[in-house]
C-alpha positions as CSV (number, residue, x, y, z in Angstrom):
1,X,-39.6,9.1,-7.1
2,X,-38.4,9.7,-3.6
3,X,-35.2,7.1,-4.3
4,X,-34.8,9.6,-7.4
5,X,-34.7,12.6,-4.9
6,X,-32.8,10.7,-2.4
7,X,-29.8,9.9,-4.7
8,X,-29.9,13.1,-6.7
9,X,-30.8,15.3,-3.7
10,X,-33.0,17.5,-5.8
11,X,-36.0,17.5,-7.3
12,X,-36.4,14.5,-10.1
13,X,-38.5,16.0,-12.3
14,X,-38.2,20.0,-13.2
15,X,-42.1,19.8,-14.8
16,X,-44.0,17.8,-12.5
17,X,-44.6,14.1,-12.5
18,X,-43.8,12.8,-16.2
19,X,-46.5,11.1,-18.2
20,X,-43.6,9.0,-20.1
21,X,-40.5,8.1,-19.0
22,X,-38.6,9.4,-21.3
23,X,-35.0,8.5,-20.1
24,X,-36.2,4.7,-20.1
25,X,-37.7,4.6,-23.6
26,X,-34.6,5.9,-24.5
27,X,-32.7,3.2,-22.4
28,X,-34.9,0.9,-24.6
29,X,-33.7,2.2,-28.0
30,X,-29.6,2.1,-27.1
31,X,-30.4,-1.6,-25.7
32,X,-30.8,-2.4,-29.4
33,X,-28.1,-0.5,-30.3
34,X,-29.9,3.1,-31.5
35,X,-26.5,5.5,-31.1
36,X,-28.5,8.6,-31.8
37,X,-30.6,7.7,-28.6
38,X,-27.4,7.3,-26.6
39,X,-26.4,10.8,-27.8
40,X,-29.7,12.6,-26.9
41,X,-29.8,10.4,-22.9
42,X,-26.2,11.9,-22.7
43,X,-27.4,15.8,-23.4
44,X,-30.1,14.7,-21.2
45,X,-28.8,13.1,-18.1
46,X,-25.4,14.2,-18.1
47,X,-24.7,17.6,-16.4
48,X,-28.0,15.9,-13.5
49,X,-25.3,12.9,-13.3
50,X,-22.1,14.9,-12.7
51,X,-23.3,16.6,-10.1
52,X,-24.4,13.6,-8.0
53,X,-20.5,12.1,-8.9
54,X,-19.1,15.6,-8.3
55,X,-20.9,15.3,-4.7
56,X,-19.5,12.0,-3.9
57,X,-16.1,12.9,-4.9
58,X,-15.8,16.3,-4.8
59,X,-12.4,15.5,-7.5
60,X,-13.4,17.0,-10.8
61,X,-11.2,15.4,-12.9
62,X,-11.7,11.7,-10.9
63,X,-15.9,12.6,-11.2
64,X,-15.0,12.9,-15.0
65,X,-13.8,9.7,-15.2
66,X,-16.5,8.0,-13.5
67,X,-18.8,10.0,-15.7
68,X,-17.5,8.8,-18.4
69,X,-17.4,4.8,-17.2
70,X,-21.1,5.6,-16.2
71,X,-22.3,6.2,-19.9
72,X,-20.0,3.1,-20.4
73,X,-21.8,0.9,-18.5
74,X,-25.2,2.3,-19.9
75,X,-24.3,1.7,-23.2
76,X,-23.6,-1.8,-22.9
77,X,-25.8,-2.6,-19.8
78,X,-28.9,-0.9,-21.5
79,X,-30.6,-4.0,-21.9
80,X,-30.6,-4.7,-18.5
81,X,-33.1,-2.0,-17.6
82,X,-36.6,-3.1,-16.9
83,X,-39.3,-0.6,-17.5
84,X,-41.8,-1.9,-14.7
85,X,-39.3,-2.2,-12.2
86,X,-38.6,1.8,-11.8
87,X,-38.1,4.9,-14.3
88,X,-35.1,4.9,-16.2
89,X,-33.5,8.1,-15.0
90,X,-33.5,6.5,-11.5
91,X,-31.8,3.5,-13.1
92,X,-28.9,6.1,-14.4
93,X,-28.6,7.5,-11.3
94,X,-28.3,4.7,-9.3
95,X,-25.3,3.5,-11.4
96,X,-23.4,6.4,-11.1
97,X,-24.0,6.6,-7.5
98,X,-23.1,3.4,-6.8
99,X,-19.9,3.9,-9.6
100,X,-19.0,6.7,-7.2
101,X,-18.7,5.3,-4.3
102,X,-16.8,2.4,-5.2
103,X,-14.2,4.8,-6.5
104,X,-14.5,6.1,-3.3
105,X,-13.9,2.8,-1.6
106,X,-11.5,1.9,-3.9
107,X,-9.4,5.0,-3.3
108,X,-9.6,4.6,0.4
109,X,-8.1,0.7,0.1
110,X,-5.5,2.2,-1.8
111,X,-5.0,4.8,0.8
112,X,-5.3,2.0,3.7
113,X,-2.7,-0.2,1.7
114,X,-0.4,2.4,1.5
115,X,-0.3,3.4,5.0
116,X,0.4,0.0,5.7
117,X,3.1,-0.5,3.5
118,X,4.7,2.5,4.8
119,X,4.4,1.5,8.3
120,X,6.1,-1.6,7.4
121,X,8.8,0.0,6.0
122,X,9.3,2.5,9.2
123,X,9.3,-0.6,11.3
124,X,11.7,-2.3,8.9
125,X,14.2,0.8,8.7
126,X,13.6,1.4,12.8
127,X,14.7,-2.1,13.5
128,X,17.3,-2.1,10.8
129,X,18.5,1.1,13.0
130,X,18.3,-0.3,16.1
131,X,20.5,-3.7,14.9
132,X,22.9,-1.0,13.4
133,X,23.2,0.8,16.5
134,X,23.6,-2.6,18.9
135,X,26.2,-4.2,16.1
136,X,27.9,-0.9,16.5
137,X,27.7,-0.8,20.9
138,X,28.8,-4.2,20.9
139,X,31.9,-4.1,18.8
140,X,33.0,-1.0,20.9
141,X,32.4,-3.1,24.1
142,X,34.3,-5.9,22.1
143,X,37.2,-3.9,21.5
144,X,37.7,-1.7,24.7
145,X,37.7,-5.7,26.5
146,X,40.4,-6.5,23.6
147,X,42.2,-4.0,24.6
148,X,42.6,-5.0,28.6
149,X,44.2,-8.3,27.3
150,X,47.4,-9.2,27.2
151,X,49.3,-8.3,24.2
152,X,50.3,-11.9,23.0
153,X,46.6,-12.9,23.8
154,X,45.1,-9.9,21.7
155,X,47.7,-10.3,18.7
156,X,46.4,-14.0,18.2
157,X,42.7,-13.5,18.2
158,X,43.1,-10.2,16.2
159,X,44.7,-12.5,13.9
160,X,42.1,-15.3,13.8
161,X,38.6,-13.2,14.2
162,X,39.4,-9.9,12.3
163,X,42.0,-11.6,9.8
164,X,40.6,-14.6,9.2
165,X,43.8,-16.7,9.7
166,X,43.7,-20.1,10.9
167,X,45.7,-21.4,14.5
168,X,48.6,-22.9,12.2
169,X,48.8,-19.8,9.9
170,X,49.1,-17.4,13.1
171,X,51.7,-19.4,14.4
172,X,53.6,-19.2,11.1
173,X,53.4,-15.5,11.2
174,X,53.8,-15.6,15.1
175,X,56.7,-17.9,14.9
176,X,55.4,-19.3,17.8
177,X,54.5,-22.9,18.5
178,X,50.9,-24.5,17.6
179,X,50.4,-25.1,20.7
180,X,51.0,-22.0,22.4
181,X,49.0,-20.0,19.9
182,X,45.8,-22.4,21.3
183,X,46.9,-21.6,24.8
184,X,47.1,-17.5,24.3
185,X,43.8,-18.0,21.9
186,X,41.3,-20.5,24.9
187,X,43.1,-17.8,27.9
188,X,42.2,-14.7,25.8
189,X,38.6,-15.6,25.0
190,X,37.8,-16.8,28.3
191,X,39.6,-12.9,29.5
192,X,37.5,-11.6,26.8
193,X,34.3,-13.1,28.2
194,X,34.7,-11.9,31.8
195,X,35.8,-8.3,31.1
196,X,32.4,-8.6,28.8
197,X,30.3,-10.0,31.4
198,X,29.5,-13.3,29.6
199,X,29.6,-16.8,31.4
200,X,31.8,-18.9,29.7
């Protein structure tokens, strides 16, 4: 009787301490399948087992739901209930009490997963930031050093780093020799590095 009052919060039985227990004899009966017994536990136990639910969830249409998987579960688990082992009302109760608070717990793993997918994809986005912001430093650096070379020096690795052409094709379209577009290209990057700041 007291786990009755402790899960339900109020008193367990309105007239006094029951001869019969009347919710588990009519456990019993659904265990072999009697529908009209499920119908009259329902008008019996229901508004008594929404309220604990509402209590635990305080969301109306969530403590529906669980009501509802509640009389579920007592429909099929019926014959799971044991007479001599408590009454059947505290059996009911218990159920939905503990059907509560896993929707509870399941709510708040939901909750915890999203807050962590959501500060994986801040992270993601700050660092995808912060690589756009240094790609976007370093080429400025890179070009204000291009622009303190010589002009024969920048022309040729403008060619080969921005344009894509090869040391043969940018002395075709220099019409300069082979070998002097290597020469302006090893002076240039070896400029390039020290107006940077790099070691070579």
């Amino acid at each position: 009787m007291l786990a009755d009052m402790a899960i339900d919060d109020t008193e367990l039985l309105d007239d006094g301490i029951e001869a019969v227990d009347q919710v588990g004899a009519l456990l019993l009966r659904i265990a072999d399948g009697d529908r009209s017994a499920f119908a009259e536990l329902y008008d019996l136990l229901a508004p008594r087992v929404f309220g604990l639910i509402l209590r635990v969830l305080v969301d109306r249409a969530q403590s529906e739901e669980v009501l509802q998987e509640v009389f579920l579960e007592v429909w099929q688990s019926a014959a799971r209930f044991t007479p001599n082992k408590g009454h059947g009302r505290t059996w009911v109760l218990t159920m939905a009490h503990h059907r509560a608070i896993d929707r509870v717990r399941s709510a708040q793993a939901r909750t915890n997963r999203d807050i962590r997918s959501g500060m994986r994809e801040l992270a993601t986005g700050q660092a995808s930031v912060a690589e756009q912001v240094e790609l976007k430093l370093e080429s400025e650096r890179v070009q204000t050093a291009l622009a303190r070379l010589p002009e024969v020096q920048r022309e040729a690795i403008t060619l080969a780093y921005y344009g894509g052409y090869s040391q043969s094709e940018i002395a075709a379209q220099l019409g300069a020799p082979l070998g002097t577009v290597k020469t302006r290209m090893r002076d240039g990057l070896s400029r390039l590095r020290s107006e940077m700041g790099l070691t070579s």
